[in-house]
C-alpha positions in Angstrom: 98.1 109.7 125.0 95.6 107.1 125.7 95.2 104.3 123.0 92.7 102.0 123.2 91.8 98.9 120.7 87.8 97.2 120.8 86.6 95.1 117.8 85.4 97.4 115.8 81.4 97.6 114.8 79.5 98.4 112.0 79.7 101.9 113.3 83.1 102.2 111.7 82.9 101.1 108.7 83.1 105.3 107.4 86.3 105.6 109.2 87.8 102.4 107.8 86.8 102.8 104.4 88.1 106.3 104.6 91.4 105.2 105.8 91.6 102.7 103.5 90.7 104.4 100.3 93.2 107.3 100.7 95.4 104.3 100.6 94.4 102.9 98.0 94.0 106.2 95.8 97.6 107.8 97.1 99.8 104.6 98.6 100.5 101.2 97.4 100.1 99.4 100.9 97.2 98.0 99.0 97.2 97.0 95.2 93.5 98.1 94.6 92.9 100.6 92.5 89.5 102.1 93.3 88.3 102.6 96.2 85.8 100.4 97.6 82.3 101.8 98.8 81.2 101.6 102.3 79.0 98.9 101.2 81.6 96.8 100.1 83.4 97.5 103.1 80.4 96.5 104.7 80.8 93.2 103.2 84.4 92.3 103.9 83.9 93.0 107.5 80.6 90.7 107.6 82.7 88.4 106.1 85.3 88.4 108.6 82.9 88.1 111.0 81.4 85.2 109.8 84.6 83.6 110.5 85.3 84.3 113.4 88.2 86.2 113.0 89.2 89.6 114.7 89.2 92.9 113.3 90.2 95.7 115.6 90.0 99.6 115.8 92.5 101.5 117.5 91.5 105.2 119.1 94.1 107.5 120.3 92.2 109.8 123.0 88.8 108.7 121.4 89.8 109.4 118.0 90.0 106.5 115.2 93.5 106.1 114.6 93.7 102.3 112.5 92.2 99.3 112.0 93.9 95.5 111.3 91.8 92.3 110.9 92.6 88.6 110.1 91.4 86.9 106.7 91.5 83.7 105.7 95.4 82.9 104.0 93.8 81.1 101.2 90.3 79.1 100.7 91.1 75.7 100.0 90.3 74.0 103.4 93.6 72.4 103.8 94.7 76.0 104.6 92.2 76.7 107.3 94.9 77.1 110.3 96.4 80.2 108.2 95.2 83.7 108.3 97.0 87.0 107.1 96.8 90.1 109.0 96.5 93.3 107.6 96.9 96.8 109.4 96.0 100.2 108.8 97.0 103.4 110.6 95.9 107.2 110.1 99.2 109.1 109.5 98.8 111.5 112.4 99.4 108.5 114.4 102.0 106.4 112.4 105.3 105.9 115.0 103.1 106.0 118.6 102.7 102.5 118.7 99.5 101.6 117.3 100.7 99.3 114.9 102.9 97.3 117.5 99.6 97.2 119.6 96.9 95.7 116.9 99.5 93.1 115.7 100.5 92.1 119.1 96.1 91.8 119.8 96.0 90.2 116.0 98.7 87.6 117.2 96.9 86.5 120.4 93.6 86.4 119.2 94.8 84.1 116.2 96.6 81.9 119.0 93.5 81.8 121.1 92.1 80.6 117.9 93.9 77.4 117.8 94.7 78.6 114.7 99.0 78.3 113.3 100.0 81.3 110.9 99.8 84.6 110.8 101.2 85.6 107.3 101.9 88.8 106.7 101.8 90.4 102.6 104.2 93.6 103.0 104.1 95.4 99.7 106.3 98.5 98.6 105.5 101.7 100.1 106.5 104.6 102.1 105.9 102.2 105.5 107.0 99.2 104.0 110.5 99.7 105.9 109.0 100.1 109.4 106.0 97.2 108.9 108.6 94.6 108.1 110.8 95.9 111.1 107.9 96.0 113.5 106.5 92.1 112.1 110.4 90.9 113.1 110.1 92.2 116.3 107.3 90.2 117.1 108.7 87.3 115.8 107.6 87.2 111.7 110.4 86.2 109.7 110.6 87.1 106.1 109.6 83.8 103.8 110.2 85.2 100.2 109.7 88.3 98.2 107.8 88.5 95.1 109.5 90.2 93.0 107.3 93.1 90.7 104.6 91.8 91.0 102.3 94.7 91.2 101.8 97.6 89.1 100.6 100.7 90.4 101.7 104.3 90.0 103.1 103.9 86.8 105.8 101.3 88.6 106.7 98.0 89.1 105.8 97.1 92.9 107.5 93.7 95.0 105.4 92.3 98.1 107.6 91.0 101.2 106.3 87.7 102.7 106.8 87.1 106.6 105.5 84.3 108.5 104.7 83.9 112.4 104.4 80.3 113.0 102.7 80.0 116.2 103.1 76.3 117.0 106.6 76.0 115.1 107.2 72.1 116.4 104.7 71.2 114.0 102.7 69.8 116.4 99.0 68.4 115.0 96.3 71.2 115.0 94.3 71.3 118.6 90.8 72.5 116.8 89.3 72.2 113.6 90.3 75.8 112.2 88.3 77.9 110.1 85.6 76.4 108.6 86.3 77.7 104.5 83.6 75.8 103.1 80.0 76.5 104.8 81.8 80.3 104.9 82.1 80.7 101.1 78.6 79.1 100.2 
């Protein structure tokens, strides 16, 4: 098996939006409940991109096998040394360590950033158990739970909330973090 990750391009936008919609039509890793269009996809990643921020493809053997990406953690400026990661992987490939390797590239990217969190939003579903495992491995620890607060599938829905603090001494920023206001105008 050879895995490779490379930011991902506009090129694959139809695989991500793929992969993400059968989530969002049969799983509850995400609460949407329509799919978005490639368009829209479009747009999220050009916004990502405005930022600064990493978003990754994985490929087992040349075949697109996940995505993850960073996004702001909230817009207020005070928040601009926060991002939370989100990962997606094709089930043919769920277990061969493709999610270990985009969080690990997530992580040092968002170091190399200057930037301090990496918050992770781990809702109920059938790889809820093994994304929480793999975030404490490398390092997350859980912060909270919110309890039911999604409905989807005709069921209540609770959203785990782990932290990576990557300068935990609370040591001053070192650069001037994301810039949330020019990037929302």
């Amino acid at each position: 098996m050879s895995l490779t990750l490379r930011d991902a391009t506009a090129d694959d936008i139809p695989a991500i939006t793929a992969l993400y919609g059968r989530e969002v039509v049969h799983g509850s890793a995400t609460f949407e409940l329509d799919p978005p269009t490639p368009a829209e996809m479009a747009q999220r990643f050009a916004a990502v991109q405005r930022l600064g921020l990493p978003w990754l493809t994985a490929e087992i053997d040349g075949a697109f096998a996940g995505y993850a990406y960073t996004s702001p953690f909230r817009t207020r400026p005070a928040y601009r040394y926060g991002v939370e990661g989100s990962i997606y992987i094709e089930e043919a490939a769920r277990g061969r360590g493709v999610g270990r390797a985009l969080l690990e590239a997530l992580i040092e990217r968002t170091r190399e950033m200057s930037l301090r969190h990496v918050i992770a939003a781990i809702s109920d579903s059938e790889t809820s158990a093994a994304s929480i495992g793999l975030h404490g491995a490398l390092g997350f620890r859980e912060i909270g739970v919110y309890r039911q607060v999604g409905w989807k599938f005709e069921r209540w829905l609770d959203v785990t909330l782990m932290q990576l603090d990557l300068a935990p001494g609370g040591e001053p920023p070192d650069g001037p973090g994301l810039d949330l206001v020019s990037s929302l105008a």
